[in-house]
N, C-alpha and C positions, 0 to 999 in steps of 0.2 A: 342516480343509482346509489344506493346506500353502501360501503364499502364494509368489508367484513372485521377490521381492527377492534379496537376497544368496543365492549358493548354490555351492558347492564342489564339484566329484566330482575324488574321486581314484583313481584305479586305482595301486597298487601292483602292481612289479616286471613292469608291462605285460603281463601274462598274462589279458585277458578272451580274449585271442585262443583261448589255450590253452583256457578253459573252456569258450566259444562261437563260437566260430570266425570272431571278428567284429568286434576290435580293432585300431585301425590307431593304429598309434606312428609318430611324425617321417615324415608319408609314407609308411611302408610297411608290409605285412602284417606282424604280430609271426606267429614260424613257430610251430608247435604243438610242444611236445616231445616226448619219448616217453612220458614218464611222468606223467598227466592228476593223477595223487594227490595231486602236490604243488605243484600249480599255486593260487596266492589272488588273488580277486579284492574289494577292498574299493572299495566306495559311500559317501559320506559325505553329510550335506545339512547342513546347518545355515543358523535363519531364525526371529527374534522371538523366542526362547527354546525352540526346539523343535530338538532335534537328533536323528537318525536317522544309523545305521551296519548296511551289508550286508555279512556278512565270507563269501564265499564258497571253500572250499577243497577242490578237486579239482574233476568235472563234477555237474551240478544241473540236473534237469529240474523243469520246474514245469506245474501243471496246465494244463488247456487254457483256463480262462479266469483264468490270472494271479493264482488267489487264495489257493495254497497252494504248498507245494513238495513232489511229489511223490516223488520219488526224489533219492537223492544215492549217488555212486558207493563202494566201498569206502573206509575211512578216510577220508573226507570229509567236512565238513558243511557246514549251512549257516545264520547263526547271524546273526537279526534285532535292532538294539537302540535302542529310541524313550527320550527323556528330552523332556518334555512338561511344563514348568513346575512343575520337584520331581517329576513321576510320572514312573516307569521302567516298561518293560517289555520282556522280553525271549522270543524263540521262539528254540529251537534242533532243527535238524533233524540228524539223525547218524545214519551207519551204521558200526556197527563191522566190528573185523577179521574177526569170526564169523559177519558178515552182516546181522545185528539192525537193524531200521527204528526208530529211537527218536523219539519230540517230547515237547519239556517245555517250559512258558512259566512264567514268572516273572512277578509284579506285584509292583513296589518292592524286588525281591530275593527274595522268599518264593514257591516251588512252587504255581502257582495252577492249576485245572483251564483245558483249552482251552474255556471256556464259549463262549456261542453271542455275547457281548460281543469277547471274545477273539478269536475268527473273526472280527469285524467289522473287527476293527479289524486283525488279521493279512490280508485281503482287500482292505483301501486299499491298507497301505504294501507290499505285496509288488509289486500293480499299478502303484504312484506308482515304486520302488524302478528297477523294469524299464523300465518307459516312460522315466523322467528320466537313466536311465546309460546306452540304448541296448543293455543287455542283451539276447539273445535275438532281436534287431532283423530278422535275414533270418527266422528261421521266425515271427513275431512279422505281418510286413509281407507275408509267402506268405499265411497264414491270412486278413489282413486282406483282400489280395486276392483270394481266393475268395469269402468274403463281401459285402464291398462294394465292393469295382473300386475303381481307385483316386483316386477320390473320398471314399473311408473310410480310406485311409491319411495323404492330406494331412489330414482331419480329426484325426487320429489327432496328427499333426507339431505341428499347431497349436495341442496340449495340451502340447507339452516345452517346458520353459524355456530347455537351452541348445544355444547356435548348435550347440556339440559332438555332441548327442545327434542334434540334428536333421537333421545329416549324414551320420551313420550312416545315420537312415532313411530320406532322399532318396537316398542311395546304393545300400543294399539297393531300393527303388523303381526305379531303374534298372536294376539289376541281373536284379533277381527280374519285374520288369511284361511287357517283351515289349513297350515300347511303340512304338505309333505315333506318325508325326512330330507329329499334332495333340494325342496325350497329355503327350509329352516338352516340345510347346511350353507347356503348362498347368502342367505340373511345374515347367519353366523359371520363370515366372512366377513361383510360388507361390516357389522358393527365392530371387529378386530380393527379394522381401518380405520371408521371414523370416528369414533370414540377413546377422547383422549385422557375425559376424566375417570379415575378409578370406580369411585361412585357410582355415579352412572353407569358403569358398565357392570358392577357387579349387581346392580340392582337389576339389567337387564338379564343377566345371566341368571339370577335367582330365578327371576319369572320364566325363562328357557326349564330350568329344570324339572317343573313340573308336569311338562308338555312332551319330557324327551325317551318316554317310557315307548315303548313301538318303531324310535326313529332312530336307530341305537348308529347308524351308519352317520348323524349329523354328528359325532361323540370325537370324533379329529376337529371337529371348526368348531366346537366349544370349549374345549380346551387350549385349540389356539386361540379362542379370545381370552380363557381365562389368564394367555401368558402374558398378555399386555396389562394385567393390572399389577405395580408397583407397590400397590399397601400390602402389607401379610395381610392387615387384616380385614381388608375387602378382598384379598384372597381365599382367606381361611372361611368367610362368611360362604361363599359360590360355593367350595368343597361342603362344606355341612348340608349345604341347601339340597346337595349333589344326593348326599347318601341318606337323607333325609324323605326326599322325593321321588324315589326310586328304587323297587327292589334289587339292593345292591348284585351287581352279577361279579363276573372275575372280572371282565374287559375294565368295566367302572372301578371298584376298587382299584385294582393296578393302576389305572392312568389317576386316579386320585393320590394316590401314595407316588407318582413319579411327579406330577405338580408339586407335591407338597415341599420338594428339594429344594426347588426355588426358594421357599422361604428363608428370609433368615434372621426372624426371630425364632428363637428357640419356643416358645410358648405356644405361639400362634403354630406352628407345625406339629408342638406335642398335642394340642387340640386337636388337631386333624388326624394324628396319629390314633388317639383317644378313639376317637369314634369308628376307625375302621376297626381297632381291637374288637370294640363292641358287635360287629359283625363277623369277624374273620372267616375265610373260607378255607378250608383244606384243599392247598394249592400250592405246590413246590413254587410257581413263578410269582405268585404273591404273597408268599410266604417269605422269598427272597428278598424282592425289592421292600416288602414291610421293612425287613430289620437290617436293609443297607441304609436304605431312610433315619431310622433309629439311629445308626449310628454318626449321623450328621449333626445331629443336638448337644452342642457343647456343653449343653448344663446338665449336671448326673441329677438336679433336684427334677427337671422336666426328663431327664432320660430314665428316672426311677418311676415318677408318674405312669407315661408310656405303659412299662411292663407291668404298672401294680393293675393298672386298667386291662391289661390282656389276661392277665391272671384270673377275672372277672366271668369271664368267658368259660364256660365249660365243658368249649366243644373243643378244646383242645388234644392234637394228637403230639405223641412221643417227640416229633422232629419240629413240634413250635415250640414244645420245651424245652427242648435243648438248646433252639437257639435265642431262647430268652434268657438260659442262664447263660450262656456266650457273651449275650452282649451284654448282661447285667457285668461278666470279669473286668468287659471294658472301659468301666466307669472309674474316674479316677480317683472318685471321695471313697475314700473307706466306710465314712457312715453310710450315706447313700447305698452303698454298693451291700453292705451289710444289712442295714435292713428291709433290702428288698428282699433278699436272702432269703431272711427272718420268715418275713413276708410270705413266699413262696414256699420253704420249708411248714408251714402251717396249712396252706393250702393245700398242697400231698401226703401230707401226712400219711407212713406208712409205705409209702409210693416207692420199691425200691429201683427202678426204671432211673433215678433220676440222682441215685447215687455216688457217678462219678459227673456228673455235671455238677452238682451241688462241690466237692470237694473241687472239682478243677476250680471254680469259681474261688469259695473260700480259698485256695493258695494264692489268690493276688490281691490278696488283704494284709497291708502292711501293718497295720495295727493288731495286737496282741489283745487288745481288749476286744476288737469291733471283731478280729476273728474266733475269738473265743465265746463270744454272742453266736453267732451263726453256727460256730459245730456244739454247743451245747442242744441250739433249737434242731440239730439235726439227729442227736441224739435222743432227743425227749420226741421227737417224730415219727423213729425209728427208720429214718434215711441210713443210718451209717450204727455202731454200734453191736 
């Protein structure tokens, strides 16, 4: 039994896509190419003295319960090799240019018959081989859901070791299930637990997002998975994906803007902040928590961002601008703080609504210059005057 500790997979020349239509390199689908022949996919494991290697070249279908390799395309093979404390063994599956179905296994180097030992032990590691590299994973996880719904598929996740494979197969899950919002929240859940890399989990949470329009009740277990990721910015990536893929509602916003707290870089949360501006709804509870968030951002350079982006917006009502010059007072650079000001005074121009927010602001500008910038533009705007 292979034990779960140290363990390596490597895919060379990022082609499993090519073989299985099923690998995803730096975020995005690797394309198939035209010619499947000379496409290689290599597995590697290594763990206590036990190393296994899957060298697969061209397409390879395997049987239906994972325990042999059935076909392999013209000039292809498919070529198994275990090293097991001093013992080797090896299977190789080929068809040549003539068409010929070949297998030959090796023990310790020497041509051994495929005994019923043989078998056994070629019916572990092809099953461990495919399960732990994510091999074959959409028709692998179809089958799985025809048989046992997908309750046998998370069972299924719970036997891979890594975060990588296991993504693949909550992803095909997604994909392949059809599910409901009560399934997707169960799934949700279950990837909160077992996914430990950020990556991975934000990559699966992107792809959640596009599917989560109708199922608005899964929206508590994607957000509890989104709390387990530690990067801001595979955080900040899931939030964009969020409002991005969805017509933004109040519920979404709001839990978007109370995520974002967790952050803590100042950038990666003024991004986030950014983009909800760019939507905003007239809503006392998200209008709230917007600008207690805002005011979490240490830097007045990203806390002036923030506001010059909401200013953008022109559905703005009387009580988001006041509390945008509120929290512009709070900033503690005078430049910053002035020429957002500036900023603002240009964009109401006229606006007399917003003439004691504009002065309360201006009085906590300690600077004489940077406040004499702000009440002149307030003058020439006809805020004050």
């Amino acid at each position: 039994m292979i034990s779960k500790t140290s363990r390596t997979i490597l895919f060379t020349l990022a082609l499993c896509a090519a073989a299985f239509g099923l690998l995803k390199t730096s975020g995005t689908l690797a394309q198939k190419p035209k010619d499947e022949t000379r496409n290689t996919i290599t597995w590697e494991q290594s763990d206590d003295g036990l190393k296994v290697r899957v060298e697969i070249r061209g397409k390879a279908e395997f049987t239906d319960d994972y325990t042999d390799i059935r076909d392999v395309s013209e000039g292809g093979y498919v070529r198994i090799e275990e090293d097991h404390h001093g013992q080797s063994r090896r299977y190789e599956v080929r068809r040549s240019v003539n068409g010929e179905l070949r297998r030959t296994y090796y023990l310790n180097g020497d041509a051994h018959p495929l005994d019923q030992e043989a078998r056994n032990w070629l019916a572990k590691i092809v099953l461990n081989a495919v399960r732990q590299s994510g091999i074959d994973a959409d028709k692998r996880v179809q089958t799985i859901m025809r048989q046992r719904g997908v309750s046998g598929v998370l069972d299924e996740i719970r036997l891979i070791s890594s975060d990588y494979a296991k993504g693949i197969y909550f992803k095909a899950l997604i994909k392949n299930g059809n599910l409901n919002a009560a399934a997707l929240q169960n799934v949700l859940h279950e990837a909160a637990r077992q996914i430990s890399s950020d990556y991975e989990q934000a990559q699966l949470l992107i792809g959640v997002a596009a599917v989560l329009t109708g199922k608005e009740t899964a929206l508590p277990a994607f957000f509890e998975a989104t709390a387990t990721i530690k990067s801001d910015y595979e955080h900040k990536r899931v939030l964009i994906a969020l409002l991005k893929d969805n017509t933004p509602s109040h519920e979404v916003l709001v839990q978007i803007a109370k995520s974002s707290v967790r952050m803590s870089s100042d950038y990666e949360k003024a991004n986030v902040l950014k983009s909800i501006a760019a939507v905003y709804l007239d809503d006392r509870e998200l209008r709230t928590v917007f600008f207690q968030t805002v005011e979490t951002i240490e830097s007045d350079y990203e806390h002036h961002g923030v506001l010059s982006a909401l200013l953008k917006n022109s559905k703005l009502n009387e009580e988001v601008l006041s509390g945008m010059l509120s929290s512009a007072s709070r900033m503690s650079s005078d430049y910053e703080k002035a020429t957002f000001l500036v900023e603002a005074s240009s964009a109401y121009a006229g606006d007399a609504r917003l003439k004691e927010g504009f002065l309360k602001a201006a009085e906590t500008i300690k600077s004489d210059y940077e406040r004499g910038r702000v009440l002149s533009a307030l003058m020439k705007n006809k805020q004050i005057g």
